[in-house]
C-alpha positions, 0 to 999 in steps of 0.5 A: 475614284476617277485616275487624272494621267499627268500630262507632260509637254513638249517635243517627243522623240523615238526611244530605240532599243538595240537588238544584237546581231545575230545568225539566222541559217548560216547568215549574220543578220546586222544589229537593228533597233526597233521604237519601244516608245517615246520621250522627252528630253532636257538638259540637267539642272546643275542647281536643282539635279543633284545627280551622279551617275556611277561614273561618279557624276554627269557632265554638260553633255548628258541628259534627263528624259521623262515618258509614259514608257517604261524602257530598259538600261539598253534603251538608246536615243537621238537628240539633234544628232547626239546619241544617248545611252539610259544609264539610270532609271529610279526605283520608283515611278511617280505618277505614272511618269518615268524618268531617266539619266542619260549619258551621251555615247562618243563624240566631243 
């Protein structure tokens, strides 16, 4: 049987996990983030995304993201200078395509 991968489109960005400061001989070495993967993001659908978040829902800034790479609820990412949060991730995977709930961290 042959096994046909989705294909998604459109524009891929960095997906950065956030690695905690930590000391290292007596020294703080600052919090870095390092690229687990890549996704692409896109505004919720108010009429076709029934979705609340555990906040109790998802306002005009948050948004959905959908990739080949698994990424964990640590996982932050940068869209035209917004700062994202993955803060809902399915119990199941479809197709072999994640998809995930984001949340905009601070700012207006």
């Amino acid at each position: 049987m042959i096994k046909i991968k989705p294909i998604l489109y459109g524009n891929f960005i960095d997906v950065s996990v956030a690695e905690e400061g930590k000391y290292v001989d007596g020294e703080f070495v600052e919090p870095t983030k390092k690229v687990a993967g890549k996704a692409i993001v896109m505004p919720w659908n108010t009429q076709k995304d029934k979705f609340y978040l555990e906040s109790g829902g998802y306002t005009t800034d948050d948004r959905k993201a959908y990739s080949y790479d698994k990424f964990s609820s640590d996982s932050e990412m940068e869209v035209d200078g917004n700062r994202y949060k993955i803060v809902y991730i399915p119990k199941y995977n479809e197709a072999e395509i994640y998809f995930y709930g984001l949340k905009k961290i601070g700012g207006i």
